[in-house]
C-alpha positions in Angstrom: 0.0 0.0 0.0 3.0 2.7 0.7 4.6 1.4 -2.3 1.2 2.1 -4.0 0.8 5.9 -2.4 4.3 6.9 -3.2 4.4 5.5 -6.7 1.1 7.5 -7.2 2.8 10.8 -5.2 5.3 10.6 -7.7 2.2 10.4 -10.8 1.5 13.7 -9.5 4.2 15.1 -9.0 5.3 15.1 -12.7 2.2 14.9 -14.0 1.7 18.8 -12.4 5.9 19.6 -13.7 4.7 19.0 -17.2 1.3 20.6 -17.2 1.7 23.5 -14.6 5.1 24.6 -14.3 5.6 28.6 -13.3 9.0 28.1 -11.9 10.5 31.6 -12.1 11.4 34.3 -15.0 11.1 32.5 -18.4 9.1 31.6 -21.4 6.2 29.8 -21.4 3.0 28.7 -23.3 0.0 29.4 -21.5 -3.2 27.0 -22.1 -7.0 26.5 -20.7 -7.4 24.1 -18.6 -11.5 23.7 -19.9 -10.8 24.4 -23.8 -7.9 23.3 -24.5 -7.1 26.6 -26.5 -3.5 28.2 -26.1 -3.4 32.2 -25.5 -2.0 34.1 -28.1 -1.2 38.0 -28.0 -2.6 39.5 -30.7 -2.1 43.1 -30.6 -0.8 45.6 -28.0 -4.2 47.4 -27.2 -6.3 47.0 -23.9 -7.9 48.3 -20.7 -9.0 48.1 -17.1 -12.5 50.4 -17.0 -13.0 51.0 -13.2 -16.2 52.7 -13.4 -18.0 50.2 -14.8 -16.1 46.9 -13.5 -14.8 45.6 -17.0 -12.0 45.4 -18.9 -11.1 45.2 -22.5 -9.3 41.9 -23.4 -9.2 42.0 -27.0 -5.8 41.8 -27.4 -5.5 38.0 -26.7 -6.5 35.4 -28.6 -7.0 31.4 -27.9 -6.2 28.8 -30.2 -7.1 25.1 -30.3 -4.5 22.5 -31.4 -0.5 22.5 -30.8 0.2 22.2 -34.5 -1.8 26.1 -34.3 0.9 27.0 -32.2 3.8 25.4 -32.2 5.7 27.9 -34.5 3.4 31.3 -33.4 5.4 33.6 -31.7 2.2 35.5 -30.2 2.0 31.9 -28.5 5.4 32.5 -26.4 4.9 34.7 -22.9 7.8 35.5 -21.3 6.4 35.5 -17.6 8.2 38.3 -14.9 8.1 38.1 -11.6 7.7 42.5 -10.5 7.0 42.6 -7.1 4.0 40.7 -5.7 3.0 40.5 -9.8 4.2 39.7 -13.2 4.4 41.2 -16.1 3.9 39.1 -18.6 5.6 40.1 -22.5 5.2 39.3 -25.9 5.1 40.2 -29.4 7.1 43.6 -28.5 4.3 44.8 -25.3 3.7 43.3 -22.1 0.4 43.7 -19.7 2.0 46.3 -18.0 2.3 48.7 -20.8 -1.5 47.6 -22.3 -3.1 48.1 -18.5 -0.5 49.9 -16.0 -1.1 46.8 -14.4 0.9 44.1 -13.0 -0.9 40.0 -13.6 -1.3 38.6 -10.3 -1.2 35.0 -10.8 -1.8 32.7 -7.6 -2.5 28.8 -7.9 -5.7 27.3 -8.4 -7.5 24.5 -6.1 -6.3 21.9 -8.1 -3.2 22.6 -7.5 -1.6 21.8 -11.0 -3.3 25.3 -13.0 -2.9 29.1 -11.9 -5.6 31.8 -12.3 -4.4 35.0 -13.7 -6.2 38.4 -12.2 -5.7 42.0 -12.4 -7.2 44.3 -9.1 -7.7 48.1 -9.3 -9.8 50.7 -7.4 -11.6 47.3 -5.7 -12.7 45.6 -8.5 -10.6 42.5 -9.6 -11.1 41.1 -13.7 -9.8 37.4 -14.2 -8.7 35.9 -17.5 -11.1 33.2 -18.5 -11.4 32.0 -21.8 -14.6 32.2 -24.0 -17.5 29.1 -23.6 -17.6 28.0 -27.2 -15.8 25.3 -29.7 -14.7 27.2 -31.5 -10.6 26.5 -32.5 -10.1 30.3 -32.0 -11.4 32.8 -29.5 -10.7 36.0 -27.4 -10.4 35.7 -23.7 -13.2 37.4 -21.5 -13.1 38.3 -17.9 -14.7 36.7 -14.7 -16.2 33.2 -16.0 -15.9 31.0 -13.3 -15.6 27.7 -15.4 -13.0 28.7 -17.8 -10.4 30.9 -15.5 -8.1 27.7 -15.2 -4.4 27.9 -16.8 -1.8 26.0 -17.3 1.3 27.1 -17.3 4.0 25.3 -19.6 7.4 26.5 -20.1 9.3 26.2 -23.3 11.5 23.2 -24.0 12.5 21.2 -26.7 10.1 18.4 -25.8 7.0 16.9 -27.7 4.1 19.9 -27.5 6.5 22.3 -25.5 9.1 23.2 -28.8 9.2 25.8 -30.7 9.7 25.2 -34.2 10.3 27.2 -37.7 6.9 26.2 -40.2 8.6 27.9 -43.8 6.5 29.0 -46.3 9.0 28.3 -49.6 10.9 25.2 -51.2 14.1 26.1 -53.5 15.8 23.3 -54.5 17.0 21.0 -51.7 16.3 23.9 -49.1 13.2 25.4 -47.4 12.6 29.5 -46.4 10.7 31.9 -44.4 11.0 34.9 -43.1 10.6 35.6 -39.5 10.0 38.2 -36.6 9.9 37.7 -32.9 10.3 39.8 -30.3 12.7 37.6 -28.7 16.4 36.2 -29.3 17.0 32.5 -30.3 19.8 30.1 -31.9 18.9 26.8 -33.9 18.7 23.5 -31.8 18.0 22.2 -35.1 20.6 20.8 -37.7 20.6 22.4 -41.4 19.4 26.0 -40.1 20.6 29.3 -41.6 19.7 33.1 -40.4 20.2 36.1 -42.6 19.1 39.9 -43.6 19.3 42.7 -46.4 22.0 44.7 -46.5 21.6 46.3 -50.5 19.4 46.4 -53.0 20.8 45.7 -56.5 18.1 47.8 -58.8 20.1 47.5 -61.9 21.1 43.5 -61.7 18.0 42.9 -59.9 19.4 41.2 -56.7 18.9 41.4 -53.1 22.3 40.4 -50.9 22.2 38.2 -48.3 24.5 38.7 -44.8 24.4 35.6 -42.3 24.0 36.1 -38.7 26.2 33.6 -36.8 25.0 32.5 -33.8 22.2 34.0 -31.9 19.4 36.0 -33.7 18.6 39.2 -31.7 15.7 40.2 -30.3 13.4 42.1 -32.7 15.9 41.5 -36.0 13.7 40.5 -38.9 15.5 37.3 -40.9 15.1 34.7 -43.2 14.9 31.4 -41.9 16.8 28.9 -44.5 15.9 25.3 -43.2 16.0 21.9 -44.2 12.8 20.4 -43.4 9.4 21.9 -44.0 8.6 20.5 -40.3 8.2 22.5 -37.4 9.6 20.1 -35.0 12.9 19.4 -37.0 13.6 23.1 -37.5 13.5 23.6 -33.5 15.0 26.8 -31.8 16.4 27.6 -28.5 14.5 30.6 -27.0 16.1 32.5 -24.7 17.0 36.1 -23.2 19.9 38.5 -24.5 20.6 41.9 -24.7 22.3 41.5 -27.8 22.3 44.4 -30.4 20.2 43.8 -34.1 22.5 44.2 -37.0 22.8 47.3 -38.4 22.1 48.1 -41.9 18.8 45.4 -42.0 16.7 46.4 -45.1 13.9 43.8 -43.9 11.2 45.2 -41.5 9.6 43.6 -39.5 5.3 43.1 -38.3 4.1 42.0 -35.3 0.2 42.0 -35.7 -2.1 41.8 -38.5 -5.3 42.5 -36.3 -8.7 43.0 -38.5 -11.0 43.3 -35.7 -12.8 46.7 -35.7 -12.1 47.7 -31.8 -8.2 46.4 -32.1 -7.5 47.1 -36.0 -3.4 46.8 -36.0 -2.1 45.9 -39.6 0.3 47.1 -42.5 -0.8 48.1 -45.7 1.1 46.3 -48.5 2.6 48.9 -50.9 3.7 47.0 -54.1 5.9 50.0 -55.2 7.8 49.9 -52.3 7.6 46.7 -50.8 9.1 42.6 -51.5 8.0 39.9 -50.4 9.8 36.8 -50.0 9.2 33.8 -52.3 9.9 31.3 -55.6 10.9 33.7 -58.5 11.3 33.0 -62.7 13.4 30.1 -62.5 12.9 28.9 -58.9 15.4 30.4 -57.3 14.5 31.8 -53.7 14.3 35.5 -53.6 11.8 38.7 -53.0 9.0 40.1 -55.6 5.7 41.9 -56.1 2.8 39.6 -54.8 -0.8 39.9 -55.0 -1.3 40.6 -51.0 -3.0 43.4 -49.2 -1.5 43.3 -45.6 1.9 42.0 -44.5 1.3 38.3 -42.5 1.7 38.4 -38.7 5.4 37.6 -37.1 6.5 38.3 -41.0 9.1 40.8 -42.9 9.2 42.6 -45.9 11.8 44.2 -47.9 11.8 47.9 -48.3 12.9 48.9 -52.0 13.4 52.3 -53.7 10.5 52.8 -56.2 11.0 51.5 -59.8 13.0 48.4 -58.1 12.3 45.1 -60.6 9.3 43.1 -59.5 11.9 40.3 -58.7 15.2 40.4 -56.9 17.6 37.2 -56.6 18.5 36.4 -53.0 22.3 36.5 -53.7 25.1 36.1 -50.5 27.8 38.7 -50.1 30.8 36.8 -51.6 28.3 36.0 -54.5 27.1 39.3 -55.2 30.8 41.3 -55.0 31.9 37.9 -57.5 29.3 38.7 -60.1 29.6 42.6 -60.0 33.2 42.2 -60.9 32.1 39.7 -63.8 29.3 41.8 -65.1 31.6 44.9 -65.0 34.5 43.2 -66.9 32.4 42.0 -69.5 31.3 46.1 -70.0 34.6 46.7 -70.5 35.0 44.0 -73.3 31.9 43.7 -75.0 32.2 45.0 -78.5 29.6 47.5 -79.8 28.7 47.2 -83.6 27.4 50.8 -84.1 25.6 51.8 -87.7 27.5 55.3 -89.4 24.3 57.1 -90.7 26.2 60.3 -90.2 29.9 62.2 -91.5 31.3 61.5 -88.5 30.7 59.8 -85.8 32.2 61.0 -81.4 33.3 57.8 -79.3 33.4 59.1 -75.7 34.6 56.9 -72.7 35.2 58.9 -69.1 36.6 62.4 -69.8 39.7 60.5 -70.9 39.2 58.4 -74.3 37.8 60.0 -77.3 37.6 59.1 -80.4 36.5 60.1 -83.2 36.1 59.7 -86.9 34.8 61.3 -90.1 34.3 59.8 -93.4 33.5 61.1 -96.9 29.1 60.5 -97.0 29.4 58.5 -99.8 31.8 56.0 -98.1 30.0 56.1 -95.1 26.6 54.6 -96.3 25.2 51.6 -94.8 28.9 51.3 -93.2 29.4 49.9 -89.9 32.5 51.0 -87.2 33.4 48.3 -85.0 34.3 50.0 -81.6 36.5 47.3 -78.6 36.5 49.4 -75.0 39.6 49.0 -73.1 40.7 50.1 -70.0 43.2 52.9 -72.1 
């Protein structure tokens, strides 16, 4: 029988570490304990109202299903112990800057999930979740069946990772772009980072600068990976104050909100504006696209106007290889150029020029053949 109670202590015990685990300042994914549905932060708007005893919650979402979440940035919380609070962050806000409120979060009577509350001017507004069946919904305040949490801290195990989903196949190799508003480095194998630094509008070509190492917090990328699977493309979330690369043509977008009372989205200009994807040939790289609002957690290029609808992806040892190709072959191409004229001016720099008159009749239907040196 005491063999039986302490094998079933020990049930418990990591049955309530997996589920319910707020063990100090990290990152975590927080889920309803009657829905099933993650929270998700999806904008940066909200309010307590303590006239009338309600708040406005419309920031967060819920959403059913870890294959919903498991590569959703607005999923990831990174929890803060202020005080007797937290503040809890994400997506580039935290509670404290939507509400001037610290979360108070205190365990529930279950013991393995946590109730989250605010308290001002007497009144106190807990985060439940919303009653239907919804796979997504917004959280509402004070239902009494739905205010259980649990708390699950990021790891690299089954329905805890945090994986990169791409978008794009080129060749043997899959891409996305990417914005979070925290710092990682790959756990996975085959994983490449990487940013904008120029805009090629004569060649048509975009160059490419790797980030080594850890990807700073708020730095829009593109994610090269080699699986179009979330959980083999897995990264390692953690805290830095490590600077974002200067020079980063790619911005970066948070939200695409449409709701009327939290509207938070950016307008896709095609004149100035590239989006990643398969161009002519299937080579990876940025064009025009038929889109009205940049995707959530997602980056565009930012282009001079009258940039070519498409722009190869090219690296920086690539790009300064093929300038120096295209430039030599300038300087040896041969021009065939018709003589409709007496004469005809050659001018190169304000050092070469040649020039060259003939007698009209000669110089019918004749052609000069011009070879630029370096001279």
């Amino acid at each position: 029988m005491r063999k039986y109670l302490l094998t079933l202590a020990t049930l418990v015990t990591v049955c309530t570490s997996v589920f319910a685990q707020l063990n100090g300042d990290g990152y975590y994914r927080v889920q309803n304990e009657a829905t099933g549905r993650y929270v998700k932060i999806a904008d940066d708007k909200g309010k307590l109202y303590y006239t009338t005893q309600t708040a406005d919650l419309g920031a967060i979402k819920t959403i059913k299903g870890f294959n919903n979440v498991e590569s959703d940035p607005g999923t990831i919380i990174y929890i803060e112990k202020v005080g007797d609070g937290y503040n809890l962050k994400s997506q580039g806000t935290d509670v404290y800057s939507i509400i001037s409120y610290y979360t108070l979060i205190s365990k529930s009577r279950r013991g393995n999930t946590y109730q989250a509350y605010a308290s001002s001017h007497g009144f106190t507004v807990y985060i439940a979740d919303g009653h239907d069946d919804e796979d997504e919904g917004y959280v509402v305040s004070n239902s009494s069946d739905t205010r259980d949490w649990y708390i699950k801290p990021v790891t690299d195990e089954p329905e805890q990772y945090f994986g990169i989903k791409p978008e794009y196949m080129s060749g043997e190799n899959f891409y996305t772009t990417f914005y979070a508003s925290f710092p990682f480095s790959f756990l996975s194998e085959g994983m490449e980072a990487g940013y904008i630094t120029k805009v090629d509008t004569e060649y048509g070509i975009a160059v490419w600068k790797d980030i080594t190492g850890e990807v700073p917090a708020k730095t829009p990328v593109i994610v090269k990976a080699s699986s179009f699977t979330a959980a083999k493309n897995k990264l390692d979330i953690h805290t830095s104050a490590a600077k974002a690369p200067s020079g980063n043509l790619l911005k970066g977008v948070f939200f695409n909100n449409p709701s009327k009372t939290h509207y938070n989205r950016t307008a896709y200009d095609p004149n100035t504006m590239r989006m990643l994807g398969t161009i002519s040939g299937g080579a990876i790289g940025f064009k025009k696209v038929d889109l009205d609002y940049i995707p959530e957690n997602k980056a565009y290029l930012s282009v001079p106007e009258g940039t070519p609808s498409e722009l190869r992806i090219m690296k920086e040892s690539d790009y300064v290889a093929y300038i120096e190709k295209m430039e030599e072959e300038k300087r040896t191409k041969v021009q065939s150029i018709p003589l409709d004229h007496d004469a005809v001016t050659l001018t190169r720099g304000e050092t070469v020029t040649l020039q060259c008159t003939f007698v009209p009749e000669e110089a019918k239907n004749k052609t000069l053949v011009w070879s630029s040196t370096n001279e």
